[in-house]
C-alpha positions in Angstrom: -10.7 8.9 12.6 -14.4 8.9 11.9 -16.0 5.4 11.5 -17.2 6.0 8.0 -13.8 7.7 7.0 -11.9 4.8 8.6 -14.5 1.8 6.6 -14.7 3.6 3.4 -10.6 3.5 3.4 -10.2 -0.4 4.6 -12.5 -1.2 1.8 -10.2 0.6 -0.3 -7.3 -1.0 1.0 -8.6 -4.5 0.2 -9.6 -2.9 -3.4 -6.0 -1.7 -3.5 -4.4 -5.7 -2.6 -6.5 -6.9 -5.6 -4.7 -4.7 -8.0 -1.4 -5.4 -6.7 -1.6 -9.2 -6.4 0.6 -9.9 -9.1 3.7 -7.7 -7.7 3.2 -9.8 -4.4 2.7 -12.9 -6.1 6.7 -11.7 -7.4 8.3 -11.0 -3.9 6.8 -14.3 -2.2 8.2 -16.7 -5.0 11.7 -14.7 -4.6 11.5 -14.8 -0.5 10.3 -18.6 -0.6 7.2 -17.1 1.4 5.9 -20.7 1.9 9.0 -21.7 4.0 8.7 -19.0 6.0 8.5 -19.0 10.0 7.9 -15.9 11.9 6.6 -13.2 9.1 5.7 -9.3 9.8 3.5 -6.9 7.8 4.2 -3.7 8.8 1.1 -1.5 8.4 -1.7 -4.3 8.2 -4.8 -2.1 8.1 -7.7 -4.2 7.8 -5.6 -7.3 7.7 -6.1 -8.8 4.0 -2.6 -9.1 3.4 -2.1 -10.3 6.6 -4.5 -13.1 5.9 -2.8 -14.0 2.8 0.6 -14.1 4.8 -0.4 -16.4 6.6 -2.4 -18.5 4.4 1.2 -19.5 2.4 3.8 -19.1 5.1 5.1 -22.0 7.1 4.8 -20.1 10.2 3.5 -17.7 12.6 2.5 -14.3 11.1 1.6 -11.0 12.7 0.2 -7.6 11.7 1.0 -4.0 13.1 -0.4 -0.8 12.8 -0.1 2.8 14.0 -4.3 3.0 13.7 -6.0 1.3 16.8 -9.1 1.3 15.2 -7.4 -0.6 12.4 -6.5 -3.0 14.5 -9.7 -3.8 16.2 -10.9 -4.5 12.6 -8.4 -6.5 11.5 -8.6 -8.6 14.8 -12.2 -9.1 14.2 -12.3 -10.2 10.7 -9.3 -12.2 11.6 -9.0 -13.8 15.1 -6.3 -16.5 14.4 -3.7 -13.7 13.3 -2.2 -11.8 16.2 -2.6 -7.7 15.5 -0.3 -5.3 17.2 -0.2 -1.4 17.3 2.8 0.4 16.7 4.4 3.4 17.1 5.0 5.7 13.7 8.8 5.4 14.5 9.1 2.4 16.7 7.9 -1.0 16.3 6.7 -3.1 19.0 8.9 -6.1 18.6 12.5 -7.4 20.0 15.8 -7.5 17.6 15.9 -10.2 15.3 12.3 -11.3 15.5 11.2 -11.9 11.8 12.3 -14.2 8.9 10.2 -11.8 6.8 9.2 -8.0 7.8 7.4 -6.5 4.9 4.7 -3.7 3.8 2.3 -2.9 1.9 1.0 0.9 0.7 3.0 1.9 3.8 5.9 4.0 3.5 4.1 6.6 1.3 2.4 7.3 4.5 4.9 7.4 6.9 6.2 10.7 8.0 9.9 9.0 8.1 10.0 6.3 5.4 13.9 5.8 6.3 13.4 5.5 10.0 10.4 2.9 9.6 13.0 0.5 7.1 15.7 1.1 9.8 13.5 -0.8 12.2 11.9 -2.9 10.1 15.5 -3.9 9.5 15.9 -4.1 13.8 13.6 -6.5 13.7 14.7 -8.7 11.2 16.6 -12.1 11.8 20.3 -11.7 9.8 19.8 -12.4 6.4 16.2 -12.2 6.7 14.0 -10.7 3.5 12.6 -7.2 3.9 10.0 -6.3 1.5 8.2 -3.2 0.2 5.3 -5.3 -1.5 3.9 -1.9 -3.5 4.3 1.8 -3.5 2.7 3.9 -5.9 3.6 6.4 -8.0 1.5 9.1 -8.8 3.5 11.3 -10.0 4.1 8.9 -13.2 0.3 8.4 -13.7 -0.7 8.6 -17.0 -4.1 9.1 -18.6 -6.5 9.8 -21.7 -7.9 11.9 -22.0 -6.2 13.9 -19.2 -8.4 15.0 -16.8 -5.9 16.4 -14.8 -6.3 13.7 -12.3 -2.8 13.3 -11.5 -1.9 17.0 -10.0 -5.6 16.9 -8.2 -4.5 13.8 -6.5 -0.8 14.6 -5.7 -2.1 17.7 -4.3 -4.5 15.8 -2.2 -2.1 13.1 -0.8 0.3 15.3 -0.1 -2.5 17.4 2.1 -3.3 14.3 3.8 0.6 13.6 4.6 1.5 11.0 2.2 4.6 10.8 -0.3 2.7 11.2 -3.7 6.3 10.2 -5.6 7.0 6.9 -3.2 7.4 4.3 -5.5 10.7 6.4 -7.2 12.0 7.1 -4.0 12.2 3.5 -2.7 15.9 2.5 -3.7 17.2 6.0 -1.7 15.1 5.0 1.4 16.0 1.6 1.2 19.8 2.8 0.7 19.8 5.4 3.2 18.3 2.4 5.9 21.3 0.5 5.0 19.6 -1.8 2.6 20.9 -3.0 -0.8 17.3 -3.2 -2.6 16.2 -5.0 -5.6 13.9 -2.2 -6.9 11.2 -2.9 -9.7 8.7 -0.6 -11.1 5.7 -1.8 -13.2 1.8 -1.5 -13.8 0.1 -1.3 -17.1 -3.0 0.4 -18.2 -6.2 -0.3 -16.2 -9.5 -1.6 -17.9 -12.6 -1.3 -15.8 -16.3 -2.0 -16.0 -19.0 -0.4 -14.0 -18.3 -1.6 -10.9 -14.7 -0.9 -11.0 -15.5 3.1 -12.2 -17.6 2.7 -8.7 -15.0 2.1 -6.7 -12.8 4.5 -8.4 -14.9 7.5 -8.0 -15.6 6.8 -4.1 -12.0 5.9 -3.7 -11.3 9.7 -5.4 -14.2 11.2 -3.6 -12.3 10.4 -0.6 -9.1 11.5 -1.5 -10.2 14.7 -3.1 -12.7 16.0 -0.6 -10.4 18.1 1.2 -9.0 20.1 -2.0 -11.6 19.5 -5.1 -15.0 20.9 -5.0 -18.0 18.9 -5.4 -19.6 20.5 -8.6 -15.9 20.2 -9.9 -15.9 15.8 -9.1 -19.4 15.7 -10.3 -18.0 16.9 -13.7 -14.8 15.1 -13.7 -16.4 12.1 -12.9 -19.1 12.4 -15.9 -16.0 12.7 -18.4 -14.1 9.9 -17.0 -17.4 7.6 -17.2 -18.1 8.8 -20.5 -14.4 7.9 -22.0 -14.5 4.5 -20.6 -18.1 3.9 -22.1 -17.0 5.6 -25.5 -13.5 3.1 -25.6 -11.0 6.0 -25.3 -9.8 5.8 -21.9 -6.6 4.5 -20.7 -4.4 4.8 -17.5 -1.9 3.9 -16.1 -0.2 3.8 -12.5 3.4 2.7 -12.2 3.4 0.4 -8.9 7.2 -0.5 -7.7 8.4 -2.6 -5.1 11.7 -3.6 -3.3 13.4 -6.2 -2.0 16.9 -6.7 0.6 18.0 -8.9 2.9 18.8 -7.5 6.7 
């Protein structure tokens, strides 16, 4: 993955945790985070979340991901965390390693959502919590005035490999692991300023380069501007999460 490529999306990871901080906030105080002793985050990226794990659990935490280049930046920014790369469909751990395994943003990329729980599950301790911290779902985004930014978007993740309808599909692939989930589904509708339209637009720049033409996000992006600055625009992203014990 090209540097810029690779940087632009990290930043847009840590964007992402931001938004999401309330659903985590939700699965810590259920798992008892802060007692914790050996904790995994599966799909660590640029290690935010990581840093967070670690900064409220009792013990060791560690990060894996299937991008090396990921993981050279998450090791920088973080030395005292230990960063791992992993295999898409095997992770790089023994049997009953983790009081916590848990991800983040991750199973709508996976190219076998079923098969990553079923060793994320391997790897947990009996009885041990297993988290999916926040999966979008884009096919339940709302907005208005509809710009057609939902279909443009599906369209694009699914391109790119991802799972556009995740977050509903989490209590099958949780089931089908052999998980008995505790599924929620929230989110609410965003408000923004300039800076937050900013990150927006490079965030679906990215995204939609591949299948949108410029002249077509130049336009898009001057009505979506315009409706926040007029006080018309609302949307909405349902985010869910889920969470079983091994």
């Amino acid at each position: 993955m090209a540097v810029d490529r690779l940087s632009a999306l990290l930043a847009h990871y840590d964007r992402q945790a931001t938004w999401t901080a309330s659903l985590r906030a939700h699965v810590y105080r259920q798992v008892g985070l802060g007692v914790r002793e050996r904790v995994l985050e599966v799909g660590s990226g640029g290690g935010a979340i990581t840093a967070e794990l670690a900064a409220k659990a009792r013990g060791e935490v560690v990060g894996c991901d299937v991008d090396p280049a990921a993981i050279d930046v998450a090791q920088a920014a973080h030395p005292q965390i230990q960063f791992t790369h992993s295999e898409p469909r095997k992770l790089p751990f023994a049997d009953a390693s983790f009081d916590f395994v848990c991800c983040h943003f991750t199973l709508l990329w996976a190219a076998d959502p079923v098969a990553l729980l079923t060793e994320m599950k391997r790897v947990a301790q009996p009885g041990a919590a297993i988290a999916a911290l926040a999966e979008p779902d884009w096919g339940g985004y709302v907005e208005w005035p509809d710009l057609g930014l939902r279909d443009l978007l599906c369209v694009a993740l699914a391109s790119e490999g991802a799972d556009p309808l995740a977050g509903r599909k989490l209590v099958e692939w949780f089931a089908r692991a052999g998980l008995n989930a505790q599924v929620g589904l929230t989110g609410g509708p965003w408000t923004t300023d300039e800076a937050g339209l900013d990150a927006t637009w490079e965030h679906h720049r990215l995204a939609l380069a591949g299948t949108v033409d410029a002249r077509k996000l130049r336009v898009l992006e001057a009505k979506d501007r315009r409706a926040w600055r007029e006080g018309g625009r609302l949307v909405h992203l349902p985010l869910a999460w889920a969470l079983a014990r091994a």
